[in-house]
C-alpha positions in Angstrom: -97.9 -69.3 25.7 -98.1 -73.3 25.9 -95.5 -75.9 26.4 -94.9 -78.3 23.4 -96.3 -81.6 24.5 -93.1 -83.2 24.1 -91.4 -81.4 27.6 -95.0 -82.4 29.3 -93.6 -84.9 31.6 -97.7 -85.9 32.0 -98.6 -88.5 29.9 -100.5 -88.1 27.1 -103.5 -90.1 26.7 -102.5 -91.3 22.9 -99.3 -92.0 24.9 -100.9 -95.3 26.4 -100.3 -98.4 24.1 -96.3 -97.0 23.4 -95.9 -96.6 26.9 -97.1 -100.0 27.5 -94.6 -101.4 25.0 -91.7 -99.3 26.7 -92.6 -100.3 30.0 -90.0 -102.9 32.3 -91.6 -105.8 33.5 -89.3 -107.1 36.3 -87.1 -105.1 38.7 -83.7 -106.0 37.2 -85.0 -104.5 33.5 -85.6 -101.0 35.7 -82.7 -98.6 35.1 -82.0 -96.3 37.4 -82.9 -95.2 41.2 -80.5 -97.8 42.0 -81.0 -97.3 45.7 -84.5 -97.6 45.7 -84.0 -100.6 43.3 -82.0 -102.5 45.7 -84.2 -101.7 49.3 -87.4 -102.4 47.6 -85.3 -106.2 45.9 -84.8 -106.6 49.4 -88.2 -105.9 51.0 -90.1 -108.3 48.2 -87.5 -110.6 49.0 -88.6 -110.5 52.9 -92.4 -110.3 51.9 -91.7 -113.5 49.6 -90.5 -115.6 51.8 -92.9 -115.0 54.9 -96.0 -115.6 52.0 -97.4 -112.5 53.0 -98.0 -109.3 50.8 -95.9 -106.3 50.2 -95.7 -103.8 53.0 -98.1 -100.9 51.7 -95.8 -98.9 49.5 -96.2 -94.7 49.1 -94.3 -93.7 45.7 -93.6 -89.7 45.3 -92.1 -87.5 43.1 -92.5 -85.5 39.9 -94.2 -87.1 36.7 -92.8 -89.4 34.2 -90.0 -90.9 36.7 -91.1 -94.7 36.6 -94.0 -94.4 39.6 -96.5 -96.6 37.7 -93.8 -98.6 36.4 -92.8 -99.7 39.8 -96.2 -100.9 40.8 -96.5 -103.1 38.0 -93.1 -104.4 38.5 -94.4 -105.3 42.6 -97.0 -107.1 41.3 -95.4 -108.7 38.9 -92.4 -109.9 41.5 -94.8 -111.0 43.9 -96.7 -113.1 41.1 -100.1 -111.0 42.3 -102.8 -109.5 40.2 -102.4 -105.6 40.0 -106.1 -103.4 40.2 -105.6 -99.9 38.8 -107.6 -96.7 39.5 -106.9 -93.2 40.9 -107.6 -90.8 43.4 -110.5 -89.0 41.3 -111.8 -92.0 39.8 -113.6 -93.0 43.2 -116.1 -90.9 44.1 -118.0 -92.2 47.1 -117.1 -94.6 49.5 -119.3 -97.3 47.8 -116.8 -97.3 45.0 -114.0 -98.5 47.2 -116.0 -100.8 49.2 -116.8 -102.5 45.7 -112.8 -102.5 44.5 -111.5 -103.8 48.2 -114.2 -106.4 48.8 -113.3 -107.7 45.1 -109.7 -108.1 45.6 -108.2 -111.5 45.4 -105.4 -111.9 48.3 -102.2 -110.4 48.3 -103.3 -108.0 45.0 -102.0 -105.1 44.5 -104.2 -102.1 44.3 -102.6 -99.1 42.8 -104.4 -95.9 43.4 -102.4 -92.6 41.2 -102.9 -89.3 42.4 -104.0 -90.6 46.4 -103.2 -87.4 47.2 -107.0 -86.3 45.9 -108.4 -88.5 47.7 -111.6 -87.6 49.2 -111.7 -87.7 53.0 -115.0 -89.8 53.3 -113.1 -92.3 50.5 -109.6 -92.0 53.2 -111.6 -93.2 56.2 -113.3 -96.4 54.4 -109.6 -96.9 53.5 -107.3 -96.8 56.8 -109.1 -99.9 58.5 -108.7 -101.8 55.6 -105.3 -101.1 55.0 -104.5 -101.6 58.8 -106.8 -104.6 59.9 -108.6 -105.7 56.7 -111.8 -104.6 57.4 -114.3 -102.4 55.8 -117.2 -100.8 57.5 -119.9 -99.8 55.6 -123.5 -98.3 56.5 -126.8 -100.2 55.8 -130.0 -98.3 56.1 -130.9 -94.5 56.7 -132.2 -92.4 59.7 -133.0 -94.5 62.8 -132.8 -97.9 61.2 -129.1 -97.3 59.7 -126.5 -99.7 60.6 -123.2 -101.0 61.0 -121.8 -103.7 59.3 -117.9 -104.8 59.3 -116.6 -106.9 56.5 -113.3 -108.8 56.5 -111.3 -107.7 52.9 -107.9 -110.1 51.9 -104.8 -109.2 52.3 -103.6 -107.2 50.3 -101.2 -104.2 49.4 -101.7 -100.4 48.6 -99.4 -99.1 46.5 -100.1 -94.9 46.4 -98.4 -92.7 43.5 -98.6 -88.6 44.1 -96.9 -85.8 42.4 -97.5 -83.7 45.6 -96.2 -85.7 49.0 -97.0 -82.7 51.0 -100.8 -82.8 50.1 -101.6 -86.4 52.0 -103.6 -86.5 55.0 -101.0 -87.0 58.5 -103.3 -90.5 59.0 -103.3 -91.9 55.5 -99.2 -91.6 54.9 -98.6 -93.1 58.2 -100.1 -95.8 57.5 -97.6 -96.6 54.5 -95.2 -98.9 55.9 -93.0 -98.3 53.3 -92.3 -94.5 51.1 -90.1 -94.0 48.6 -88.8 -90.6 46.6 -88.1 -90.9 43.1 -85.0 -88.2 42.1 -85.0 -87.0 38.0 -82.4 -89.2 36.6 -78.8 -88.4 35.6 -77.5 -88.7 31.9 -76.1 -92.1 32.1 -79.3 -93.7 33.3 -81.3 -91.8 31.1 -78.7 -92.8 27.5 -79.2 -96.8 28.8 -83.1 -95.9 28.6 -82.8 -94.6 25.0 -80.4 -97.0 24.0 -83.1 -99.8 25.3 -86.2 -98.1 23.6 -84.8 -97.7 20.8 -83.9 -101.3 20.9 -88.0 -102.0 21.3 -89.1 -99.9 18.7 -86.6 -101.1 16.3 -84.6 -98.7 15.5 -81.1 -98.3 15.9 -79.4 -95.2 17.5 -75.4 -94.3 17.6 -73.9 -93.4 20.9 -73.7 -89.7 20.5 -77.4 -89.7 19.1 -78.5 -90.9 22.4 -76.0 -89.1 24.2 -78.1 -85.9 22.5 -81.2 -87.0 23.3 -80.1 -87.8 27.0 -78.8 -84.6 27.3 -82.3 -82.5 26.5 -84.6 -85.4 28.9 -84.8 -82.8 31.2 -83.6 -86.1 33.8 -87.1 -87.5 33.0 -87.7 -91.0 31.4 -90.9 -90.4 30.2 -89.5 -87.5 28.0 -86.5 -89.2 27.2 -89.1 -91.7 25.4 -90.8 -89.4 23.8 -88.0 -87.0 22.0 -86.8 -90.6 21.1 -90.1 -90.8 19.1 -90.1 -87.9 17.4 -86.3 -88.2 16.2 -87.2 -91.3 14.9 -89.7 -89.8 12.8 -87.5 -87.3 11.3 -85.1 -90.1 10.8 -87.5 -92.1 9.1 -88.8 -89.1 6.7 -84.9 -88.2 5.6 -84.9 -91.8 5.1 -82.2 -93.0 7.3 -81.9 -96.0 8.9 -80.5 -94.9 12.4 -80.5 -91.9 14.3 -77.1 -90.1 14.8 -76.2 -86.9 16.4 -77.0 -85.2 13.2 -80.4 -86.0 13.1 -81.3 -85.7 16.9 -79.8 -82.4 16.7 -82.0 -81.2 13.7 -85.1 -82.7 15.0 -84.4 -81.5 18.5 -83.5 -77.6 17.5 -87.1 -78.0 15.3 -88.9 -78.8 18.3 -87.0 -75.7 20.0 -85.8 -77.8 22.9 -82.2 -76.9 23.6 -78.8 -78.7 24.9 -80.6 -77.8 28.3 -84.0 -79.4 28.0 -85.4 -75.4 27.9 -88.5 -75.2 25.8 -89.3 -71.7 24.5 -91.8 -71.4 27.7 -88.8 -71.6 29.4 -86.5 -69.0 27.9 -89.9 -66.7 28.0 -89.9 -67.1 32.1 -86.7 -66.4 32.2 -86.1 -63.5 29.4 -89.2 -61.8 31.0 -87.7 -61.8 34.7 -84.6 -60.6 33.3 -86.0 -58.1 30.5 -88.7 -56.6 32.2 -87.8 -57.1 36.2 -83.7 -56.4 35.8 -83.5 -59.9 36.8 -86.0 -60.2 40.1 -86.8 -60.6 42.7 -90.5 -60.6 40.6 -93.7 -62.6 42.7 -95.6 -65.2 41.3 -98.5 -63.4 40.2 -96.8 -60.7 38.3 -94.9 -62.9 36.4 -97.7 -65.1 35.9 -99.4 -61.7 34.7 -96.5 -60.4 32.5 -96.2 -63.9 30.6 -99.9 -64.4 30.4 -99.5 -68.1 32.2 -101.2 -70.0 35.0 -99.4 -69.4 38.6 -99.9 -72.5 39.5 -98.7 -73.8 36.0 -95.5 -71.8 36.4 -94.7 -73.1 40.2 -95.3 -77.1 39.5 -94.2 -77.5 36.0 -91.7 -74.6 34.5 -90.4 -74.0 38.1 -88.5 -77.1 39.6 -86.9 -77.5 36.6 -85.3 -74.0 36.2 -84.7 -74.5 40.1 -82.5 -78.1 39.6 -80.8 -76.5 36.7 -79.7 -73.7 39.1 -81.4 -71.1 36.2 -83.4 -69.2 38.9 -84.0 -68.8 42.9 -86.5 -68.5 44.9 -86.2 -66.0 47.9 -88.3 -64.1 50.2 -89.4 -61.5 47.9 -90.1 -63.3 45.1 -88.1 -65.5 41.8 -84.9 -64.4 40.8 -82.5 -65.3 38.3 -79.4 -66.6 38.3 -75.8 -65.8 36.7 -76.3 -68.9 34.5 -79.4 -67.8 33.1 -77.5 -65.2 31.6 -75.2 -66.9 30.2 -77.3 -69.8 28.9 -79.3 -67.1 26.8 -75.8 -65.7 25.7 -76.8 -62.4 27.8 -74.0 -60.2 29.9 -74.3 -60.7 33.4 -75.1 -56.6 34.5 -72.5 -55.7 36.7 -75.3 -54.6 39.3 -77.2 -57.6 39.0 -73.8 -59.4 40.0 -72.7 -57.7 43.0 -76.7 -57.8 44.4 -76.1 -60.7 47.1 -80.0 -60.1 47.2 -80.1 -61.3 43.4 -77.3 -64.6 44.0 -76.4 -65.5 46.8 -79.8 -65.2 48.9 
């Protein structure tokens, strides 16, 4: 059972160059998180006007919600040049040494997925981040030693899917942290709307209204649906996508006025088909569907969750009255008078 790649809210690596294209380059082209829009105008304001670098900057939230975006768009304000790299891409604490020593001042050095970080890597980093200086070790055995090195000013900017996984000492030292929330309808239509703009084709109000509606509140998505409707606008030979089109291509790709892929409805026909509904654990649903646990709790879950489509409680996932009526099932009259099941 695998998720089409169009609901992956990952990105693809063919996804790259197009992404590129899409991508804002200045704050006031970003379109939505309006309040993190306006606090972080106002702190590259500040750090503007002092000539010093951003404040290191801790972006967190699920995939495909603008994290990258946003440290392109800080370097770009603060006129800096913008290093990219990732937790796994550096290794040993020679790597780092090499990036931070390299830096020009006030760069920005945007490290995705700091949350897998390795520990040796996090201890090179937290002196340079707090007094720009870098210690690293010369020699082995008896004739090994210290040397400190001073490192420019300069800002981190961290990405991470999964907050809860960074060290206590390496998110204090983020001076500033900011949550990124899936993104309403509106937000995500002006996305389409502007895409569609860039690719160069044109899109009706209630085509994008469609394709808003399915995002599943996520940007990156949003993009990508956009893509493939334009393909089968371009095959039926039509010159703009309406509501007509999105709808067929949309119901071909089985995604439906919910954003639910058939992975989805599986979850949630198996908990209600096979468990009465929950509560069901983890593993034996993981079991019944034949999917990855952890798959099912950090990509299929949150979704369901937001869309209030299941519950967690504590003895195990259980779903809800609108499940049942989003699959056009009867609500059981058990299953609705179970507080247990509802209202937990």
């Amino acid at each position: 059972m695998n998720r089409t790649d169009e609901l992956t809210p990952e990105r693809l690596p063919e996804e790259q160059p197009v992404e590129l294209s899409l991508r804002p380059k200045r704050l006031s082209e970003f379109i939505g998180q309006e309040k993190t829009k306006q606090n972080l105008a106002v702190f590259l304001q500040a750090a503007q006007q002092r000539g010093e670098p951003l404040d290191h900057l801790l972006l967190y939230g699920p995939p495909g919600l603008g994290k990258t975006t946003i440290a392109h768009i800080v370097a770009a304000e603060m006129g800096a040049p913008i290093h990219v790299t990732s937790g796994p891409a550096i290794e040993r604490p020679g790597d780092l040494v090499g990036i931070l020593t390299n830096l020009d001042r006030c760069a920005v050095l945007f490290i995705d997925e700091i949350h897998r970080l390795s520990r040796p890597v996090e201890e090179i980093l937290y002196p340079a981040m707090e007094d720009g200086k870098v210690d690293i070790l010369i020699g082995k055995g008896p004739a090994a030693r210290s040397i400190r090195l001073d490192v420019p000013q300069f800002t981190v900017v961290g990405a991470t899917t999964r907050q809860g996984l960074l060290t206590g000492p390496l998110r204090d030292r983020f001076g500033i942290v900011i949550n990124f929330q899936y993104y309403g309808a509106d937000a995500l239509y002006q996305i389409i709307e502007r895409s569609a703009g860039i690719l160069g084709y044109r899109i009706e109000e209630d085509g994008a209204t469609e394709i808003a509606r399915r995002a599943r509140g996520t940007p990156r998505i949003a993009n990508r649906l956009l893509r493939r409707v334009r393909d089968f606008a371009q095959v039926d030979g039509l010159d703009r996508i309406t509501r007509a089109i999105a709808d067929k291509a949309l119901d071909a790709l089985e995604v439906d006025h919910l954003g639910l892929d058939r992975v989805d409805r599986t979850l949630l026909k198996t908990m209600i088909e096979k468990y009465g509904g929950g509560p069901v654990g983890l593993d034996t649903l993981a079991a019944s569907t034949g999917e990855d646990a952890g798959t099912i709790e950090d990509v299929y879950e949150p979704y369901l969750l937001q869309q209030g489509l299941i519950q967690r409680t504590s003895r195990g996932r259980c779903v809800t009255a609108a499940a049942y009526h989003h699959l056009g099932l009867a609500v059981p009259k058990t299953a609705a008078q179970n507080p247990t099941l509802f209202n937990e």
